[in-house]
C-alpha positions as protocol buffer text, in pm:
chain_id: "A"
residue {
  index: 1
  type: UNK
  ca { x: -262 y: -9549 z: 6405 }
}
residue {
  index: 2
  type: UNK
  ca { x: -554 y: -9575 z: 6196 }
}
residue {
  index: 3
  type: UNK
  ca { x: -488 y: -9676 z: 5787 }
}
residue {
  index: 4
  type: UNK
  ca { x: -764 y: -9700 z: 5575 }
}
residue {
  index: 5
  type: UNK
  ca { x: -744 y: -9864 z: 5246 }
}
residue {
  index: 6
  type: UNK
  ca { x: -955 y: -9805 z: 4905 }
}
residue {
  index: 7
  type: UNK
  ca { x: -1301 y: -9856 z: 5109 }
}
residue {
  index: 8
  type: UNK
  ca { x: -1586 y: -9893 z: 4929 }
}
residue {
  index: 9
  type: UNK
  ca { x: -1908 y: -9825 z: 5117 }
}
residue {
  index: 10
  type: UNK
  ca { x: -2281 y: -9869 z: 4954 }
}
residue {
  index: 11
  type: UNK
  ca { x: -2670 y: -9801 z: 5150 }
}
residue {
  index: 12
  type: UNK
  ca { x: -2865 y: -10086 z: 4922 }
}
residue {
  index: 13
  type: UNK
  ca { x: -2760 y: -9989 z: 4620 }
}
residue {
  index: 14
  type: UNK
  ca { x: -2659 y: -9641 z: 4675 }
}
residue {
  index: 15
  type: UNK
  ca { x: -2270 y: -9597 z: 4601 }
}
residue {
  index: 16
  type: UNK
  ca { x: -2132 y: -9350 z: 4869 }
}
residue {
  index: 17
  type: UNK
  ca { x: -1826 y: -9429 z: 4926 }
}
residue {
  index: 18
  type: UNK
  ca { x: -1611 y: -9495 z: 4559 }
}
residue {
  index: 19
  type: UNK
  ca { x: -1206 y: -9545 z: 4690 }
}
residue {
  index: 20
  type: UNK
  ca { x: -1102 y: -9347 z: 5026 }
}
residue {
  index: 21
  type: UNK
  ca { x: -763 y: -9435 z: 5181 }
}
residue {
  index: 22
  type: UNK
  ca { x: -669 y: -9176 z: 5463 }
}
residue {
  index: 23
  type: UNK
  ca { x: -456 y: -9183 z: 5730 }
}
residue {
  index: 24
  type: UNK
  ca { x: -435 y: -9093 z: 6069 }
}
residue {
  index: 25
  type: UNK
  ca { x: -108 y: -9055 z: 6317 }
}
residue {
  index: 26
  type: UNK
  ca { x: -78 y: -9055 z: 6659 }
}
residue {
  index: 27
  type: UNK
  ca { x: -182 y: -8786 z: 6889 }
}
residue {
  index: 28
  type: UNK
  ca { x: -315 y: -8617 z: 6528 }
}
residue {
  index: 29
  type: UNK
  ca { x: -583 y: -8408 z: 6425 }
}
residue {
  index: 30
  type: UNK
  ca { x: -697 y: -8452 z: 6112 }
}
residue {
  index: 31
  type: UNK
  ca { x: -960 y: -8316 z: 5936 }
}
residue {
  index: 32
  type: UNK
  ca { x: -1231 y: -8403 z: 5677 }
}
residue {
  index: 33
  type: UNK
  ca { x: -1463 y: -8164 z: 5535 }
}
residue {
  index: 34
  type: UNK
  ca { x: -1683 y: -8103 z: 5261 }
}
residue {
  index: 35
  type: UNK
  ca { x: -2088 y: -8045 z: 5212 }
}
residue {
  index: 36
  type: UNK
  ca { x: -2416 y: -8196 z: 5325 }
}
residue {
  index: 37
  type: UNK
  ca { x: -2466 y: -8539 z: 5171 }
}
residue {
  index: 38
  type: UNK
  ca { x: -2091 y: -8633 z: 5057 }
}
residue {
  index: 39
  type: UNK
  ca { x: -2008 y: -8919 z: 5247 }
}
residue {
  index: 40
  type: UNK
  ca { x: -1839 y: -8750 z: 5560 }
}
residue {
  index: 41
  type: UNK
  ca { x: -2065 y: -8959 z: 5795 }
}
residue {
  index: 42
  type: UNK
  ca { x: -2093 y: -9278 z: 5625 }
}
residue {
  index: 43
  type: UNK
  ca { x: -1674 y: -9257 z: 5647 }
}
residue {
  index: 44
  type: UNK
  ca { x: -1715 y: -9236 z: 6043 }
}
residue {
  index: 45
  type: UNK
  ca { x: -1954 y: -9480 z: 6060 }
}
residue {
  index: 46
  type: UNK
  ca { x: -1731 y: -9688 z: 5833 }
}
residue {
  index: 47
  type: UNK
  ca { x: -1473 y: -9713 z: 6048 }
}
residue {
  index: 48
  type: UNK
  ca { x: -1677 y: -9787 z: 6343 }
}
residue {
  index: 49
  type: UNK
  ca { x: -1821 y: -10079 z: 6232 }
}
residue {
  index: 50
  type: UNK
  ca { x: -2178 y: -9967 z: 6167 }
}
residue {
  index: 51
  type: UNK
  ca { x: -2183 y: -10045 z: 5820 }
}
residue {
  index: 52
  type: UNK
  ca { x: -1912 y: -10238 z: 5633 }
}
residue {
  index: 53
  type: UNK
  ca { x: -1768 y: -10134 z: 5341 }
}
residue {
  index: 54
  type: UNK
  ca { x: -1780 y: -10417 z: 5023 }
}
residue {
  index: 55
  type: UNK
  ca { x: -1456 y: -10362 z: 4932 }
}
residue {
  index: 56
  type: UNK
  ca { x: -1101 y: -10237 z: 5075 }
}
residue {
  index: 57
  type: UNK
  ca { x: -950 y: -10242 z: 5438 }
}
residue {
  index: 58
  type: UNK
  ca { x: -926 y: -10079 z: 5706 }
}
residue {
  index: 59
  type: UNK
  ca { x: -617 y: -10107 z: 6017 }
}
residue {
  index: 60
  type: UNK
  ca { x: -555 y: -9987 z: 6364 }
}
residue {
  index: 61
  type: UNK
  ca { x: -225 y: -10029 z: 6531 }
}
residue {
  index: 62
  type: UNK
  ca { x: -193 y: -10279 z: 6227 }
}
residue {
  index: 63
  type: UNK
  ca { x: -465 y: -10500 z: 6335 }
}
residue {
  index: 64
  type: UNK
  ca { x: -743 y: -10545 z: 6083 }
}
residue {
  index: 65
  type: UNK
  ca { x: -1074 y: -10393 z: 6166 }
}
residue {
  index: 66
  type: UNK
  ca { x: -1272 y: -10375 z: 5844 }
}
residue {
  index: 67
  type: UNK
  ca { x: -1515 y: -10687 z: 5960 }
}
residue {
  index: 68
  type: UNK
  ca { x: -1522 y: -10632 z: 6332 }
}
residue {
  index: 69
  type: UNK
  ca { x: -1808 y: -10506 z: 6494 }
}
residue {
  index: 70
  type: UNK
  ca { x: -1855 y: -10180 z: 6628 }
}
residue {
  index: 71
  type: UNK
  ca { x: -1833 y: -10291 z: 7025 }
}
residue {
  index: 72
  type: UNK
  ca { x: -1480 y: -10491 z: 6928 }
}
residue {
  index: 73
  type: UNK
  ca { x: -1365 y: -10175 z: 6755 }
}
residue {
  index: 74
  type: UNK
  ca { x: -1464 y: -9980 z: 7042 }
}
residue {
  index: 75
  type: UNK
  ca { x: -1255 y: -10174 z: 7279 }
}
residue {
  index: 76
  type: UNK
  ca { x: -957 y: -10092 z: 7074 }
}
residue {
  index: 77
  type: UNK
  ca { x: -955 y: -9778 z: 7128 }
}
residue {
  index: 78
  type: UNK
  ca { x: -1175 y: -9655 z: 6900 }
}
residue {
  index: 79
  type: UNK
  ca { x: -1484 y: -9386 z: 7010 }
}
residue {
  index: 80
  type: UNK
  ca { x: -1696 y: -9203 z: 6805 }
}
residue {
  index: 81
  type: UNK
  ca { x: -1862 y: -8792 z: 6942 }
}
residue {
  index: 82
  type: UNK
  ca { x: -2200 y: -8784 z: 6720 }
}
residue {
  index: 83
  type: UNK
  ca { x: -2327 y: -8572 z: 6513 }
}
residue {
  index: 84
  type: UNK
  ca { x: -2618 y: -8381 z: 6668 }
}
residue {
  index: 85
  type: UNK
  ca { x: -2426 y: -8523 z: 7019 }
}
residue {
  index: 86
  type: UNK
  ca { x: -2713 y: -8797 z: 7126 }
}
residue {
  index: 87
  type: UNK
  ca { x: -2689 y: -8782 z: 7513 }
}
residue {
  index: 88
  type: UNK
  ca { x: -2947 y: -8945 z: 7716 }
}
residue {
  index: 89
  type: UNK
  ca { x: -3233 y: -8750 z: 7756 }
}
residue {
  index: 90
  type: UNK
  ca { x: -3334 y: -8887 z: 8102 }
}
residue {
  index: 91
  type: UNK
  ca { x: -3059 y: -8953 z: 8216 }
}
residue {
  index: 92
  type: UNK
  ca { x: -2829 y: -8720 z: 8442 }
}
residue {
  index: 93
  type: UNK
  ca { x: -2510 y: -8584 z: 8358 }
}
residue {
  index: 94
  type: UNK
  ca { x: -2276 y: -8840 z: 8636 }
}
residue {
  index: 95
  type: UNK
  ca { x: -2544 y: -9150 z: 8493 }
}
residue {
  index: 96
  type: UNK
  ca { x: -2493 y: -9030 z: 8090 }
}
residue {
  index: 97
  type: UNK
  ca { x: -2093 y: -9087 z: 8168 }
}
residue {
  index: 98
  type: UNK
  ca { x: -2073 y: -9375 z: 8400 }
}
residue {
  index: 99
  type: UNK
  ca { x: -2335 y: -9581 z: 8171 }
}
residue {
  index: 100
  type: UNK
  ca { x: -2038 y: -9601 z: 7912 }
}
residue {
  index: 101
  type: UNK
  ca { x: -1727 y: -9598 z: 8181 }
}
residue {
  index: 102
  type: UNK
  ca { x: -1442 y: -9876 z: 8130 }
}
residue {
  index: 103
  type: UNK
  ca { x: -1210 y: -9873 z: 8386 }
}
residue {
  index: 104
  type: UNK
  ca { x: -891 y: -9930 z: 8349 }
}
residue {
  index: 105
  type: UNK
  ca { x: -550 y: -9828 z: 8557 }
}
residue {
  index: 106
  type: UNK
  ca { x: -498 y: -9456 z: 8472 }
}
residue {
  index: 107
  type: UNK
  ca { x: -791 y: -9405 z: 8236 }
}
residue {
  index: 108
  type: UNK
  ca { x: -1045 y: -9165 z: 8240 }
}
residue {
  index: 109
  type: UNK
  ca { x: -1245 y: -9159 z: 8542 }
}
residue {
  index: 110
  type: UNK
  ca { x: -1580 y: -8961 z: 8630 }
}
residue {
  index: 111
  type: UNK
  ca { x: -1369 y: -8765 z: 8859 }
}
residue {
  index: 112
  type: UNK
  ca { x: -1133 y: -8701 z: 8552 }
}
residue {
  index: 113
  type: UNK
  ca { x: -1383 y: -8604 z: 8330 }
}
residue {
  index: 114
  type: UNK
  ca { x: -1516 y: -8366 z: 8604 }
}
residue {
  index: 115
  type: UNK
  ca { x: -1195 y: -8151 z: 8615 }
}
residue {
  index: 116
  type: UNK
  ca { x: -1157 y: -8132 z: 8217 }
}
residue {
  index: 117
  type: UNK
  ca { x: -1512 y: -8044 z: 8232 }
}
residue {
  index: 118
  type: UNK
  ca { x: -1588 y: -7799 z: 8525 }
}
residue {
  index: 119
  type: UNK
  ca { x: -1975 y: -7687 z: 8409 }
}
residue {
  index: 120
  type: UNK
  ca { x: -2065 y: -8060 z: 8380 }
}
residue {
  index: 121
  type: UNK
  ca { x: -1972 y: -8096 z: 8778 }
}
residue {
  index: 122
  type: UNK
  ca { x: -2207 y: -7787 z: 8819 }
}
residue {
  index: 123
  type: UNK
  ca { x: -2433 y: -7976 z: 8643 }
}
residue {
  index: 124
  type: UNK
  ca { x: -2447 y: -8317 z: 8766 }
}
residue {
  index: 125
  type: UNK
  ca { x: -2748 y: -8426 z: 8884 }
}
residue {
  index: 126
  type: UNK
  ca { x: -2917 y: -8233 z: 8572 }
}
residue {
  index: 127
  type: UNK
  ca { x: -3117 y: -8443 z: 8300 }
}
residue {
  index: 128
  type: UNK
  ca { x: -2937 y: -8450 z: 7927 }
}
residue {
  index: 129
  type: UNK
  ca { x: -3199 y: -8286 z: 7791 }
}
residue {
  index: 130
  type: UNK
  ca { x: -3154 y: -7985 z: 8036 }
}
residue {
  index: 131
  type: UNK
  ca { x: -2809 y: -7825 z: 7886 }
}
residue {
  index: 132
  type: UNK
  ca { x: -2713 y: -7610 z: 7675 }
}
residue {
  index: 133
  type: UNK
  ca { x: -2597 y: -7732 z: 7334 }
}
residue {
  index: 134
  type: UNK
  ca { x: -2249 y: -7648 z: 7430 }
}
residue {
  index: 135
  type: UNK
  ca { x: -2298 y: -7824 z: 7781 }
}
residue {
  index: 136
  type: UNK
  ca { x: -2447 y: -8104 z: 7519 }
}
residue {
  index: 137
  type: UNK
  ca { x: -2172 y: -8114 z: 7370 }
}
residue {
  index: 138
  type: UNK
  ca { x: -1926 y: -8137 z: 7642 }
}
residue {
  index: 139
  type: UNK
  ca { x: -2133 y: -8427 z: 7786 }
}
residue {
  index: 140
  type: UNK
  ca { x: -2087 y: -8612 z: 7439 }
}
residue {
  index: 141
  type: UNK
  ca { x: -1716 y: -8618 z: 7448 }
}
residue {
  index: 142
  type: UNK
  ca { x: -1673 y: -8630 z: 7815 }
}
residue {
  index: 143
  type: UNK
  ca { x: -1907 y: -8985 z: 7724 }
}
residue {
  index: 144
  type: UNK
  ca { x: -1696 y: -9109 z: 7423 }
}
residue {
  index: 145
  type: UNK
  ca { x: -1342 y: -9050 z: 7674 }
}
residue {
  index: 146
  type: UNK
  ca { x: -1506 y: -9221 z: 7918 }
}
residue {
  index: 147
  type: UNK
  ca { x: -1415 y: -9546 z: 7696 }
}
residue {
  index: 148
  type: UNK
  ca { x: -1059 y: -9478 z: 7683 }
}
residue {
  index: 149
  type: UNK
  ca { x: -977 y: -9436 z: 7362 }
}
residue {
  index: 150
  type: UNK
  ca { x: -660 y: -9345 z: 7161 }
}
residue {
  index: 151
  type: UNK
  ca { x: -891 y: -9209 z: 6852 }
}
residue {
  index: 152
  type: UNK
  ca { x: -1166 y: -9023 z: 6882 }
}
residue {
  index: 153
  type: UNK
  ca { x: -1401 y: -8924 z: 6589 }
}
residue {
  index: 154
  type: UNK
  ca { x: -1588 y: -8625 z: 6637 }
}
residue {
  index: 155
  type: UNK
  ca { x: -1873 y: -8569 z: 6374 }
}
residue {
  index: 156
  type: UNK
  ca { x: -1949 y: -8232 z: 6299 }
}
residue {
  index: 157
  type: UNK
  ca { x: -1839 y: -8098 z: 6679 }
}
residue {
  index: 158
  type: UNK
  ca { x: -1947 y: -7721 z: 6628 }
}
residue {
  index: 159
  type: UNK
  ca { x: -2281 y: -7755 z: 6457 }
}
residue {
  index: 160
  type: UNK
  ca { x: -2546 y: -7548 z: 6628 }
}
residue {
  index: 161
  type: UNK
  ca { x: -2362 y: -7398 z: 6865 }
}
residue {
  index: 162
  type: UNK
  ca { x: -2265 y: -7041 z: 6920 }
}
residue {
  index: 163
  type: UNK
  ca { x: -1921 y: -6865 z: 6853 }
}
residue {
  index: 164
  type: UNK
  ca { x: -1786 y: -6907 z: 7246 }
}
residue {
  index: 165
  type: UNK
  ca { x: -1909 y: -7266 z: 7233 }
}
residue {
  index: 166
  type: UNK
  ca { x: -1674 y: -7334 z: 6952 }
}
residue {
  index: 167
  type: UNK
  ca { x: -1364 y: -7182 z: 7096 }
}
residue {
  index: 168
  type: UNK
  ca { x: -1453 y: -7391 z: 7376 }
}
residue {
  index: 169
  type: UNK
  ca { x: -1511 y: -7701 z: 7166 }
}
residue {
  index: 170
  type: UNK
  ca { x: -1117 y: -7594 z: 6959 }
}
residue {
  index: 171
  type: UNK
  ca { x: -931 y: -7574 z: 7307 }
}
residue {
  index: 172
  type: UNK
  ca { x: -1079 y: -7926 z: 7379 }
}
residue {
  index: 173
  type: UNK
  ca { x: -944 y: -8045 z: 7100 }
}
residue {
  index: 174
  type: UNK
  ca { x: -602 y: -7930 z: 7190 }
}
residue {
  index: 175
  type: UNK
  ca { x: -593 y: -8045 z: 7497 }
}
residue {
  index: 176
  type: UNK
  ca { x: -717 y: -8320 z: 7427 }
}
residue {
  index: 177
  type: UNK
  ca { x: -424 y: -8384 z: 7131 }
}
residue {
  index: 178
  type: UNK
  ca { x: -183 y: -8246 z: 7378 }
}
residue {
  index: 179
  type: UNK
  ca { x: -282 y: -8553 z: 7637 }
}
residue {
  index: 180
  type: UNK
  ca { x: -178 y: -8800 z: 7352 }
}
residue {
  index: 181
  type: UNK
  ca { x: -541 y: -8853 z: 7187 }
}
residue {
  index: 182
  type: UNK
  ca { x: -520 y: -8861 z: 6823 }
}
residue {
  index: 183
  type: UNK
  ca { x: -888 y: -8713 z: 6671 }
}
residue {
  index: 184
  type: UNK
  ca { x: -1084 y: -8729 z: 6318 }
}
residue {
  index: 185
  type: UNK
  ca { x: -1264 y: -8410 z: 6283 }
}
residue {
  index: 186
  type: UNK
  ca { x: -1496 y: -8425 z: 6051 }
}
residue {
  index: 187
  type: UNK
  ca { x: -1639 y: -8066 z: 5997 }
}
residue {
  index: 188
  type: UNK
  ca { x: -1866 y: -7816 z: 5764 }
}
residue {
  index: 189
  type: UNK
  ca { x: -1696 y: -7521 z: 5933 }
}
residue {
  index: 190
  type: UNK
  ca { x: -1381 y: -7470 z: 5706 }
}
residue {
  index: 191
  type: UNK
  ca { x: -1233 y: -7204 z: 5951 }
}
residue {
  index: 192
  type: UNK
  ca { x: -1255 y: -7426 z: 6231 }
}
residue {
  index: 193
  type: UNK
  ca { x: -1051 y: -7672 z: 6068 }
}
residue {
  index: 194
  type: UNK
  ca { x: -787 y: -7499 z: 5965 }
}
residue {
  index: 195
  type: UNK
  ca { x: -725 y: -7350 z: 6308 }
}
residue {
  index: 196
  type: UNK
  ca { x: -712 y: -7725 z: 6455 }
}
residue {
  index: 197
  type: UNK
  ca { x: -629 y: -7992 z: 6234 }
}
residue {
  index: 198
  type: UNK
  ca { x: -291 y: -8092 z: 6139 }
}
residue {
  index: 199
  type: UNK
  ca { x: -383 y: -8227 z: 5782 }
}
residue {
  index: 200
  type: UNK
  ca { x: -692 y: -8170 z: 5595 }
}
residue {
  index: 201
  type: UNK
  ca { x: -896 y: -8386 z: 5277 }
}
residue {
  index: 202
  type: UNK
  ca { x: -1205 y: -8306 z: 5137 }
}
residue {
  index: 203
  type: UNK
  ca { x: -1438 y: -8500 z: 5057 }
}
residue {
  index: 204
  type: UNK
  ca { x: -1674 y: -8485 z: 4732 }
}
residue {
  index: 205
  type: UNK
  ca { x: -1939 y: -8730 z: 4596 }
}
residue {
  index: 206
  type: UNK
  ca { x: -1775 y: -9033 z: 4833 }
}
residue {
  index: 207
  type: UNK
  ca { x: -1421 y: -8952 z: 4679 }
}
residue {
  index: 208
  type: UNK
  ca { x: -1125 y: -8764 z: 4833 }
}
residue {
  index: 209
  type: UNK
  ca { x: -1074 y: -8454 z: 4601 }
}
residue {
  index: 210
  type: UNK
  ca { x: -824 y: -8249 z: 4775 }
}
residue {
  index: 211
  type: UNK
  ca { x: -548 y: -8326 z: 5071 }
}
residue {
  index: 212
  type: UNK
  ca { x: -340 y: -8062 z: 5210 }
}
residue {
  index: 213
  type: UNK
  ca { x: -215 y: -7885 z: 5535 }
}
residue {
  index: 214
  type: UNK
  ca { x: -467 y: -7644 z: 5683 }
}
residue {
  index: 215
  type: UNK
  ca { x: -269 y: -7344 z: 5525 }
}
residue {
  index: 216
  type: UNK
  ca { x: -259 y: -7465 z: 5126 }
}
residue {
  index: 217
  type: UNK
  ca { x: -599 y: -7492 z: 5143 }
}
residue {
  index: 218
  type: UNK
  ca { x: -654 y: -7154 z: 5342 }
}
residue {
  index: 219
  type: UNK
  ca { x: -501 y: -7039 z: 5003 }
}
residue {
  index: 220
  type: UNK
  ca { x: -622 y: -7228 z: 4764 }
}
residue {
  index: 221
  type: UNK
  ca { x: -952 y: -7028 z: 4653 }
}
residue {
  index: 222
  type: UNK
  ca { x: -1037 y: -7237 z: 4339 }
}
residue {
  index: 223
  type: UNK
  ca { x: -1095 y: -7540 z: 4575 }
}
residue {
  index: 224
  type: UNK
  ca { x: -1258 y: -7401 z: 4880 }
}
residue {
  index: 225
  type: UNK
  ca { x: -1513 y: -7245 z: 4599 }
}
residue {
  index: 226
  type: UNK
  ca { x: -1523 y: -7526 z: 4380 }
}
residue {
  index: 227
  type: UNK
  ca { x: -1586 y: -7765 z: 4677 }
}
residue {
  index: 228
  type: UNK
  ca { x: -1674 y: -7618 z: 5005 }
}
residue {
  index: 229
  type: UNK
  ca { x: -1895 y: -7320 z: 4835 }
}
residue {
  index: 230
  type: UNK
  ca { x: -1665 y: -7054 z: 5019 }
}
């Protein structure tokens, strides 16, 4: 589904990104972690088309994406859950989902979104800025399915929220694999990943250091230490 090829991705003259090819398969989960300031979110906002790298490609469903912009990519199929989750303060739960709604035959529909997400019906009429983080949350990737997409990105999904929160946030993410969505996690929380993704890499100083299934690197101490601080 999505290939990515040797990117290399630079702020100015900062060199973040030196060489990542990854892959992602359909209706995966696949995870990339590693700490603060490593080049997890300049990767996600590689691939979305907010910056572009200098050099190397990047595919989805074999068409070429590295120099499209991020709206194209998003049309594709393509939709990114923020870190930090960036609703719209004033606006209301129903207005924060239908602002972004494409509709197409058998997509997701506000009425959709409303069954995956029972407390958001509860909370409909309620400004962004009125949730919970977790209801926060919810809103953010009830927004980003609200474009139809057959990737989703989710940046750092569990940060700041509390320990029911993220179970709720892990059986989203199986649900939503289940329904045929393929999903980039990119996470901090190692244990979280390795209960939901499929494959993981981590990522060190804008380079992929280590690529394995969720249980080698539940086992592999030297690298979770050496890279992850665990």
């Amino acid at each position: 589904m999505l290939r990515v090829e040797d990117i290399h991705t630079y702020y100015g003259d900062s060199y973040v990104l030196q060489g990542i090819s990854m892959e992602v398969g359909e209706a995966a989960v696949i995870g990339l972690l590693g700490r603060n300031g490593m080049g997890k979110t300049t990767f996600i906002r590689s691939v979305v088309g907010s910056i572009r790298p200098r050099r190397g490609r990047m595919f989805f469903r074999e068409e070429e994406i590295t120099h499209k912009r991020s709206f194209e990519i998003s049309r594709m199929g393509i939709s990114l859950v923020p870190q930090g989750r960036q609703v719209f303060p004033s606006l209301n739960v129903t207005e924060n989902l239908t602002v972004v709604a494409r509709r197409e035959s058998g997509g997701w529909t506000l009425e959709k979104i409303f069954e995956f997400f029972p407390p958001l019906r509860q909370r409909a009429r309620h400004p962004g800025n009125r949730l919970s983080g977790g209801e926060q949350q919810m809103l953010a990737i009830g927004r980003s399915l609200m474009t139809n997409p057959s990737l989703l990105l989710m940046d750092e999904p569990t940060e700041g929220l509390s320990p029911l929160f993220v179970q709720t946030v892990g059986q989203i993410i199986r649900r939503l694999q289940e329904s045929g969505i393929a999903i980039l996690l990119v996470e901090q929380n190692l244990r979280f990943a390795v209960n939901h993704a499929d494959h993981i890499h981590i990522l060190s100083r804008g380079r992929i250091v280590h690529s394995s299934s969720p249980n080698d690197l539940d086992q592999n101490h030297e690298i979770k230490h050496r890279y992850l601080g665990v």
